[in-house]
N, C-alpha and C positions, 0 to 999 in steps of 0.2 A: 485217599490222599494222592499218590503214585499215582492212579488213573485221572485224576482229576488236573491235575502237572499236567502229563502227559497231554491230553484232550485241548487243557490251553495254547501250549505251543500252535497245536494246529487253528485253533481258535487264531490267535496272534498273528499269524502266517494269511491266515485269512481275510482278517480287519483290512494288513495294509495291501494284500495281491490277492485276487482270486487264483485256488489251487490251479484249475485249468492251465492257467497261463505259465506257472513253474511247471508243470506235471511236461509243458508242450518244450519247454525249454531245456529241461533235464538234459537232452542229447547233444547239447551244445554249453561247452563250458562259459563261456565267452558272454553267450546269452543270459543266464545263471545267473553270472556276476553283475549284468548289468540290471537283472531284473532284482536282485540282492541290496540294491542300492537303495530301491522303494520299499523295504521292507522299514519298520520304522526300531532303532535299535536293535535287540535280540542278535548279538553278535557269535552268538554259539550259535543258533538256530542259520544264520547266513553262512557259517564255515562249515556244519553239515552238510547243505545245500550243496555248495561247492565241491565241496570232498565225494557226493554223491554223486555228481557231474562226472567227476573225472573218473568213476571207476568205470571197469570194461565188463559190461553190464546189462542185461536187458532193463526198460520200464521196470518191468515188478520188482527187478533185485538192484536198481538206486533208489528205487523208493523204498522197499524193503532195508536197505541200509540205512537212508537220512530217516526212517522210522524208530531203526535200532541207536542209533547213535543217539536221537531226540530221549527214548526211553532213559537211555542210563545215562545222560545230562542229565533226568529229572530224580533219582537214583542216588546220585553221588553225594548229596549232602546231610542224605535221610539219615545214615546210622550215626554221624557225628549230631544230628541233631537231637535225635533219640537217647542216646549211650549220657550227652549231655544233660539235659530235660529232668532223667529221672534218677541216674545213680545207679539202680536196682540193673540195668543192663549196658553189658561191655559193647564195644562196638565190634566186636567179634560174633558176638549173637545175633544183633541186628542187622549184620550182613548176611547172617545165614540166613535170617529171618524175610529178607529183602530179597534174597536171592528165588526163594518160594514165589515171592510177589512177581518176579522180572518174568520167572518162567512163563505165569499164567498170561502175564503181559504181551509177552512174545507173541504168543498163537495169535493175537488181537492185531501185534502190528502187522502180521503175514496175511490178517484177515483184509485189513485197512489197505497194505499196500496191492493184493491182486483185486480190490475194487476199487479202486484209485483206475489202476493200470487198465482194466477194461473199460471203468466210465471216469474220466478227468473230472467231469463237471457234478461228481457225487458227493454229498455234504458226509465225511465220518461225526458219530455219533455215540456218545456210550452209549452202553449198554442197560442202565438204566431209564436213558430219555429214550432208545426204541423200545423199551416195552411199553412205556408210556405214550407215544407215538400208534404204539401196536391197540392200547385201550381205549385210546379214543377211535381211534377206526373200527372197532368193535362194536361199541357203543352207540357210534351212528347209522353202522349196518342197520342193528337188530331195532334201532330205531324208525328205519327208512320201512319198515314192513307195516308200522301203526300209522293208523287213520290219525288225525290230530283232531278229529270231530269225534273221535270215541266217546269222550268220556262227557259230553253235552247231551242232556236228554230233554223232551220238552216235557 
């Protein structure tokens, strides 16, 4: 669900601007804000953006950062929603509970942001749609070695 959050924002961010074009802006705040305009709502996601800009920073660590801030926007409403939901758990658990999830999260945004930083024009992806990504490239390999007249005999 967290991951799923997460993956949207960038989904979001993508609909209304190609990454390329923030990723190329980041070093300019000015630029940022003007490219922030065409994003379509998502008013958290445009003050990360900014707040990204203005730190003193290489590429990989403001993306790195508007990646971490993105996380835990998506983060912040899960144990009040949970603790709510079910009764059976305090929001004291479910933040420890979440805290587990943020970690494994982290490593992914540090993944995301120094492939970002080397190539702008890279689409991020879960983790589940590249192995599936990865199966079908598989499958057409081991298919590209068969004759498609095999199995026709006269």
């Amino acid at each position: 669900m967290i991951e799923k959050c997460f993956y949207k924002t960038i989904r979001q961010i993508r609909k209304d601007l190609p990454l390329e074009d923030l990723i190329r802006c980041l070093d300019d705040s000015e630029q940022i804000r003007a490219k922030c305009h065409q994003i379509d709502g998502a008013y958290d996601v445009k003050y990360f953006l900014t707040e990204a800009a203005d730190q003193e920073a290489n590429l990989h660590g403001k993306l790195s950062y508007f990646l971490n801030q993105s996380l835990k926007n998506c983060l912040y409403d899960v144990p009040y929603l949970v603790a709510d939901s079910s009764g059976n758990v305090s929001i004291t658990e479910a933040r420890s509970t979440l805290r587990i999830a943020e970690d494994s999260l982290r490593s992914e945004t540090e993944r995301i942001a120094a492939k970002l930083a080397e190539n702008p024009s890279w689409i991020p992806r879960r983790a589940s749609q590249r192995e599936n990504l990865v199966a079908k490239v598989d499958t057409t390999e081991k298919m590209l070695g068969e004759s498609l007249l095999a199995g026709f005999r006269k």
